[in-house]
C-alpha positions as CSV (number, residue, x, y, z in Angstrom):
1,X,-25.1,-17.9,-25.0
2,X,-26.1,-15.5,-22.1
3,X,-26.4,-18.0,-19.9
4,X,-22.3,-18.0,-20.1
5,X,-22.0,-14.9,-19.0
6,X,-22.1,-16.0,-15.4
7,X,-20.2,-19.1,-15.9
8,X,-16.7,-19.3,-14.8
9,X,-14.3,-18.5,-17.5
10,X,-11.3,-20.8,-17.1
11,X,-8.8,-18.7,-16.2
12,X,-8.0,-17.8,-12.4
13,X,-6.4,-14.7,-11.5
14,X,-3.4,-15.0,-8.3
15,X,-3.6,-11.6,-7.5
16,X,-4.4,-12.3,-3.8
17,X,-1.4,-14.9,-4.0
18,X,1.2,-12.3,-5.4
19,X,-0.2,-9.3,-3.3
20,X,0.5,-11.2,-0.3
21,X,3.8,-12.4,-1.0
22,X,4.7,-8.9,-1.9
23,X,2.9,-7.6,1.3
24,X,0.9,-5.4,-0.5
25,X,-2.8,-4.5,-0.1
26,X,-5.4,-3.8,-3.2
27,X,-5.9,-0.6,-2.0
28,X,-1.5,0.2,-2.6
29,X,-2.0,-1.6,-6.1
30,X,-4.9,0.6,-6.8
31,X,-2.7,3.9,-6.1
32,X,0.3,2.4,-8.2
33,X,-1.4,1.8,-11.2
34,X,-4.2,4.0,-11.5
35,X,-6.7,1.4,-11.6
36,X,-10.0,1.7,-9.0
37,X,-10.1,-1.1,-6.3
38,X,-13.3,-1.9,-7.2
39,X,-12.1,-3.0,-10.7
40,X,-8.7,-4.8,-9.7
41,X,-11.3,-6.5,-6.9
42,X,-13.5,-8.0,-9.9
43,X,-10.1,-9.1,-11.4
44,X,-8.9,-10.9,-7.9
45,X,-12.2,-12.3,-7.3
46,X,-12.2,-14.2,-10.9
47,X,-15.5,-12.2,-12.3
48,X,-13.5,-10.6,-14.9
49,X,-14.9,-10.8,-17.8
50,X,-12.2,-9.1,-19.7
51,X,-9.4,-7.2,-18.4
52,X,-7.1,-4.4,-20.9
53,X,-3.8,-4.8,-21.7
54,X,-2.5,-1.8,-19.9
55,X,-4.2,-3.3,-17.1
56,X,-2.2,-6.4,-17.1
57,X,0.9,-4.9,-17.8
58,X,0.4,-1.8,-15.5
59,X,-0.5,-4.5,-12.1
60,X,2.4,-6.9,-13.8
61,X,4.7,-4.2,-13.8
62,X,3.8,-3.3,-10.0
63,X,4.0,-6.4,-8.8
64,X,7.3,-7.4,-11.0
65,X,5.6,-10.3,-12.4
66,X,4.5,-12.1,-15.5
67,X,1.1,-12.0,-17.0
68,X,1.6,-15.9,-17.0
69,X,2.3,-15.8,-13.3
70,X,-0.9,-13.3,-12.6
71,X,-3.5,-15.4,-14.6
72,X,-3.4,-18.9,-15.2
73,X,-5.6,-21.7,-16.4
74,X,-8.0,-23.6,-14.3
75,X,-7.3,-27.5,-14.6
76,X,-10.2,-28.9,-17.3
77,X,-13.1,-30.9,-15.7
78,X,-13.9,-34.1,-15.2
79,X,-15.4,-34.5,-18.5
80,X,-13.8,-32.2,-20.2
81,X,-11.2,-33.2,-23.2
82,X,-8.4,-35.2,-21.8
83,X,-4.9,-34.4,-23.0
């Protein structure tokens, strides 16, 4: 079960998409919702291992996006169950 904890965890986070299509930086996110770069950095970089609400909807509110269009899944692996 530890040895998950450094797996990747299925869900990818766009924040580097829908920063740059806002022309925003992390360090202007960071200011608007209170939430250190280093932390919103884990989140972009898809090490998150769990993110709070009020984060989400604090950087969804900045950005004027959905949570669905911040995170999404990854597509499942070969392997994995097919639909």
């Amino acid at each position: 079960m530890a040895a998950d904890d450094d797996g990747p965890t299925g869900v990818h986070c766009r924040l580097d998409e829908l920063l740059a299509a806002r022309g925003m930086t992390l360090t202007r996110l960071s200011a608007i919702v209170g939430v250190s770069q280093v932390n919103l950095s884990v989140l972009k970089n898809d090490r998150a291992r769990a993110v709070r609400y009020s984060t989400l909807v604090a950087v969804c509110r900045a950005l004027d996006c959905e949570i669905g269009d911040l995170l999404v899944l990854d597509p499942p692996t070969s392997g994995g169950a097919a639909s």
